[in-house]
N, C-alpha and C positions, 0 to 999 in steps of 0.2 A: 433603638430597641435593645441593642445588645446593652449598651449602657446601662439602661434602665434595667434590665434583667439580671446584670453582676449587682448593680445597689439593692434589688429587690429581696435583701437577708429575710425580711419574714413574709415571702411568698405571698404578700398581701393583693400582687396583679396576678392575668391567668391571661396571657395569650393567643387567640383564637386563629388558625390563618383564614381566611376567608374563600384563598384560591384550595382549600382540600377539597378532592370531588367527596368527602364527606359532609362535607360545610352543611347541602340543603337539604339533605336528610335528615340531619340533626337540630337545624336550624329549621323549620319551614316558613316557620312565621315571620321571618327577616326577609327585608328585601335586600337581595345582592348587590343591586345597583348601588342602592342610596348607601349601602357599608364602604361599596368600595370607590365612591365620589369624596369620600372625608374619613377620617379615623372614627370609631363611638364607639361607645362604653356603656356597658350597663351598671350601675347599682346594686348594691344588695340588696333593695328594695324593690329591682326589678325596673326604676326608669333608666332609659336613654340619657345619654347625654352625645354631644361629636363636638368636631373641631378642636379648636384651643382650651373648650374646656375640659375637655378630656386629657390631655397635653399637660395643663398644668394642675391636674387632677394623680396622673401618673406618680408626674414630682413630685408633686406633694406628699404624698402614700411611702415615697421612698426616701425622705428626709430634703430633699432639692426643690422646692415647690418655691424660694426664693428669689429662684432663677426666670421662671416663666411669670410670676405674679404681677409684674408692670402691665402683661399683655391681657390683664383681667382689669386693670385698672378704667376709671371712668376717664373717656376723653381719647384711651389709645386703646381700649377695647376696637370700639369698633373701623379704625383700621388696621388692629391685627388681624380682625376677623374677614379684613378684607383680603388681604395678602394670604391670610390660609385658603382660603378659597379658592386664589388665584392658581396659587404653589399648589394644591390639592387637587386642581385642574389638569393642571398642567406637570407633573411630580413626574410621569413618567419620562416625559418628553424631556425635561428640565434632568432628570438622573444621566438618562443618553448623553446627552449634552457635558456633562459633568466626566460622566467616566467612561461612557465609549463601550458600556455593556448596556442591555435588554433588560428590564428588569421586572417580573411578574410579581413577584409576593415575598415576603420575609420566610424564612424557612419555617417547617412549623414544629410548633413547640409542642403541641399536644394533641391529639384527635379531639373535632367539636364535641366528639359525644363522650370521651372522657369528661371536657368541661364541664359539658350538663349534668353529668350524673354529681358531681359535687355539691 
């Protein structure tokens, strides 16, 4: 995330945290669960998107979409779409494991209802 946030020069993403007790005020019509079982993304248009294609969605927005595009490809689509699920399962358990902290949510970048009002 931080990565993506320094390449992100013309502010084309907007990061939500999901853990603010702002979130479902601002949000009502989301459900919390399904946001925070996988990554997603809305549109300008206003659709959904989650997983890896949001992922290589990001990338792409900020000139790196080269990096993640194999994992869109047909054939290894869908087992990357499996290992995201797995790893999106299991993230927090697998972060512990990794570095020996707890780890709730990415710090947040903005109040949800700043986002919405945009």
């Amino acid at each position: 995330m931080d990565k993506l946030k320094e390449l992100d020069s013309k502010r084309l993403l907007v990061f939500v945290d999901i853990q603010s007790s702002l979130f479902a005020e601002c949000y009502p019509q989301l459900n919390w669960q399904q946001l925070n079982a996988r990554i997603h993304g809305q549109l300008p248009d206003g659709r959904m998107i989650s997983g890896l294609d949001v992922t290589y969605l990001a990338w792409k927005l900020v000139g790196k979409g080269w990096v993640y595009a194999p994992l869109r490809w047909w054939g290894i689509k869908w087992f990357a779409n499996w290992c995201y699920v797995f790893f999106a399962r299991h993230r927090y358990r697998i972060s512990y494991l990794l570095t020996g902290e707890k780890r709730l949510a990415e710090s947040q970048i903005c109040s949800p209802c700043e986002v919405k009002r945009r």
